[in-house]
C-alpha positions in Angstrom: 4.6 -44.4 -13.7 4.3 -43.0 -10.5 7.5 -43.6 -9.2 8.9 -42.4 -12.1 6.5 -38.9 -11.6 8.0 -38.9 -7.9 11.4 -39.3 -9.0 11.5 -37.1 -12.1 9.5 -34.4 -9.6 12.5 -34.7 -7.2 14.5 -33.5 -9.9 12.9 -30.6 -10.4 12.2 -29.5 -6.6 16.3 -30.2 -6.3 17.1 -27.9 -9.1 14.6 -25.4 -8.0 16.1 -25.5 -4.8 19.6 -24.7 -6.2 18.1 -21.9 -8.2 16.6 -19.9 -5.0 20.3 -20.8 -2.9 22.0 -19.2 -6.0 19.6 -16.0 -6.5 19.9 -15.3 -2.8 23.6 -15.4 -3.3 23.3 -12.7 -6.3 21.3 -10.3 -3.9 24.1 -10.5 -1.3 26.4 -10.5 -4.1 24.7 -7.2 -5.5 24.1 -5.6 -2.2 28.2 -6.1 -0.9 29.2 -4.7 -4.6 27.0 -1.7 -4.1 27.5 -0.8 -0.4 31.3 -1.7 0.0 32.0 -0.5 -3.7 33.0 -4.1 -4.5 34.1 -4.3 -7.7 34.7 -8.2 -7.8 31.5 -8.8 -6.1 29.8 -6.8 -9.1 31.6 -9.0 -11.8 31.2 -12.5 -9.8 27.2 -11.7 -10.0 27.0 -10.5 -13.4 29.3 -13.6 -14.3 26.7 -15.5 -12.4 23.5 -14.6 -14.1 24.3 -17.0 -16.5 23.9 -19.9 -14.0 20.6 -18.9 -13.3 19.0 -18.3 -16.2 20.7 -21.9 -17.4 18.6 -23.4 -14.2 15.7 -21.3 -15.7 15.9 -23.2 -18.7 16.8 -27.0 -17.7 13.6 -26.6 -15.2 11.2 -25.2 -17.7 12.7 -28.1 -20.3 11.7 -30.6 -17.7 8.8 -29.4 -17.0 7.5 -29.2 -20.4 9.0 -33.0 -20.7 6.6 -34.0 -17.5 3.4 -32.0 -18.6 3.7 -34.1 -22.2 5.5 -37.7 -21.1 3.2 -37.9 -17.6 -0.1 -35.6 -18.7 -0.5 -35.1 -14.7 -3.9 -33.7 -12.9 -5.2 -31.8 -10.2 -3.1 -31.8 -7.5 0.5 -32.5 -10.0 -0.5 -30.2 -12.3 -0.5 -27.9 -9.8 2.5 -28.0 -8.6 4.5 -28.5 -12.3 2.6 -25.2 -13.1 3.8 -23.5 -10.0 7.1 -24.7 -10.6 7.1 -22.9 -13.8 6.1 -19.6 -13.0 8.9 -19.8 -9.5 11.6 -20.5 -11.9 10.9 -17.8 -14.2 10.2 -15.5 -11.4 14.0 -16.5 -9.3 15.1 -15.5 -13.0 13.8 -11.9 -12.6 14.9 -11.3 -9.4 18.4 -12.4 -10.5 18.7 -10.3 -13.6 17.1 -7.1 -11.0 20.5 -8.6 -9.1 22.6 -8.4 -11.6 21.1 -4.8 -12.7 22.7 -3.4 -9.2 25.8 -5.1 -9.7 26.0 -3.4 -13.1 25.3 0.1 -11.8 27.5 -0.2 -9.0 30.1 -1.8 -11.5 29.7 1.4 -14.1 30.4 3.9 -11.1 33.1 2.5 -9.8 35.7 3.8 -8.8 33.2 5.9 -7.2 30.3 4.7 -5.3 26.5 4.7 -6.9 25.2 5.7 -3.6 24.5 8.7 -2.2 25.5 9.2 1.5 22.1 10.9 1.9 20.2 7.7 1.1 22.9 5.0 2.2 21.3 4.0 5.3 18.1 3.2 3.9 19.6 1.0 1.0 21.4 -0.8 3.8 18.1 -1.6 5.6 16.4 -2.5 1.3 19.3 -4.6 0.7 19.0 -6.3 4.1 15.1 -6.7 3.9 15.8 -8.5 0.7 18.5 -10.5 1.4 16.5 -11.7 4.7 13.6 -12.6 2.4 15.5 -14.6 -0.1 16.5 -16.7 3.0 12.6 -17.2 4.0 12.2 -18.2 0.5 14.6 -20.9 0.4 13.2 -22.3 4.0 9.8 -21.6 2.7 10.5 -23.6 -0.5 12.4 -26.4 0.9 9.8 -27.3 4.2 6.5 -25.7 1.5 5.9 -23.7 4.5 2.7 -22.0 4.3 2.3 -20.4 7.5 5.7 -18.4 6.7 4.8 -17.6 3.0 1.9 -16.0 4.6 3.7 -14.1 7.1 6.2 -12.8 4.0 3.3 -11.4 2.1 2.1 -9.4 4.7 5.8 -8.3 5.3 6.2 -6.5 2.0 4.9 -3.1 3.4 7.9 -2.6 4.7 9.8 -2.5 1.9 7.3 -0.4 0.2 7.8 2.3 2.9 11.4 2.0 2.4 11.0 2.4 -1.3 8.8 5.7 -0.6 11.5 7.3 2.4 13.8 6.9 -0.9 11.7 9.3 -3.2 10.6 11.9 -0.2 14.6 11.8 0.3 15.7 12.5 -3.2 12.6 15.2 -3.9 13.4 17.0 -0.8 15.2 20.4 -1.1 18.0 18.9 1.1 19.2 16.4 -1.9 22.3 17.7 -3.3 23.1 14.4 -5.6 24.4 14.6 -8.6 22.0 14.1 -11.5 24.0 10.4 -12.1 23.5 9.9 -8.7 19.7 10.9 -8.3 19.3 8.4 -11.6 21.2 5.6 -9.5 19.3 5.9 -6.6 15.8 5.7 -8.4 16.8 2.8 -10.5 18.7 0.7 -7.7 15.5 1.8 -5.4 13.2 0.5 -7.9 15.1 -2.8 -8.0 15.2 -3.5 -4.6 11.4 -3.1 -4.4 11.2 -5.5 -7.5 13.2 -8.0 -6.1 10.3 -7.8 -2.9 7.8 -7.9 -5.1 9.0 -10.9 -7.0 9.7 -12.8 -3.5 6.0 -12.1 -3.1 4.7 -13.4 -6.1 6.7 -17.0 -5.5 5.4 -16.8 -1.4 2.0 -17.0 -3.0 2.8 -19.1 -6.0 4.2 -21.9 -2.9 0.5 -21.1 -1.1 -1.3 -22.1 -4.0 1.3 -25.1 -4.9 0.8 -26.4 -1.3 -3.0 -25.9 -0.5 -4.7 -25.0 -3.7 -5.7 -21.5 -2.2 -5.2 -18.2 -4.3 -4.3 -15.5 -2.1 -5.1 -13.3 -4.3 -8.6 -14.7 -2.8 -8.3 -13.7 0.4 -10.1 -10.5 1.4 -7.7 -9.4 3.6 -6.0 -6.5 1.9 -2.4 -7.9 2.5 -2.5 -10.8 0.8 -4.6 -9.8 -2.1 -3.0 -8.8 -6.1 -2.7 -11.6 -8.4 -0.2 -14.8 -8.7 1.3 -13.4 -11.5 2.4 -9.5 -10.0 
């Protein structure tokens, strides 16, 4: 029975694997549609959705097969429960994907972003594209160490999220009202798909060594597995 835990566990991992590889690609996909005004990059992730959220569901299926066939403890139940809540949490992340694909898709031929506020979704969109890479490494190698570091990481995005509001409520803004909607939304997004990177860091903490950050008293790894 334990070989067949392993293997069927191997599964899983693999597939969850694919999942993260393929929601990083929808970020970059998302961020090259929105920035470069990429109108096949917006279809090819909005196409793409559909592959993730059909990885949602063949790792939650299997899941729910393991938790009833193999009734697993401590330690495996663990880590099938983490498993559950990282799938549905890649899922968010690629429909928040997919959400800036679709606005940059509905402005086209003209571009979502304001020029005023360009430079800082360059440095969002590159924040999270470098953080679904940590996740993937993170995943694979169940890196603690560097799911740490990535929690404490997410201020920056925050402060990037709040330069985007000063910007736009500043008497200097001269978007148009599409564009001032745009560039809350597709800020609001970005910081999303941070805070969902977050919430799988500390889901992969808790998988590996048992611990809750949420736990911890320092201030930047507290808030809750499920955020």
């Amino acid at each position: 029975m334990r070989v067949l835990f392993n293997e069927e566990m191997k599964q899983i991992a693999d597939d969850l694997d694919t999942m993260a590889a393929t929601v990083k690609a929808a970020i970059d996909g998302a961020g090259k549609a929105l920035l470069n005004n990429d109108i096949d990059a917006a279809q090819s992730v909005i196409d793409g959705d559909l592959k993730i959220d059909g990885l949602e569901a063949s790792i939650i299926d299997q899941c729910v097969q393991m938790l009833a066939k193999q009734s697993p403890v401590a330690t495996d139940l663990r880590i099938v429960v983490s498993t559950l809540r990282i799938a549905s949490t890649f899922e968010r992340m690629g429909d928040l994907a997919r959400h800036i694909a679709e606005t940059a898709r509905r402005a086209y031929p003209d571009s979502a972003v304001n020029p005023a506020i360009r430079d800082l979704f360059e440095k969002m969109q590159d924040f999270d594209s470098h953080t679904a890479d940590e996740i993937i490494s993170i995943l694979q190698n169940r890196d603690e160490d560097r799911a740490e570091k990535l929690i404490v990481n997410d201020n920056k995005l925050d402060e990037l999220h709040t330069q985007t509001f000063s910007i736009i409520n500043s008497e200097d803004w001269k978007g148009t009202q599409q564009q001032t909607i745009d560039a809350v939304l597709i800020a609001r997004f970005y910081e999303r798909i941070g805070d969902h990177a977050v919430g799988v860091a500390r889901r992969i903490v808790y998988m590996v060594s048992g611990f809750d950050p949420s736990k911890d008293p320092t201030p930047q790894l507290s808030g809750g597995l499920d955020e």
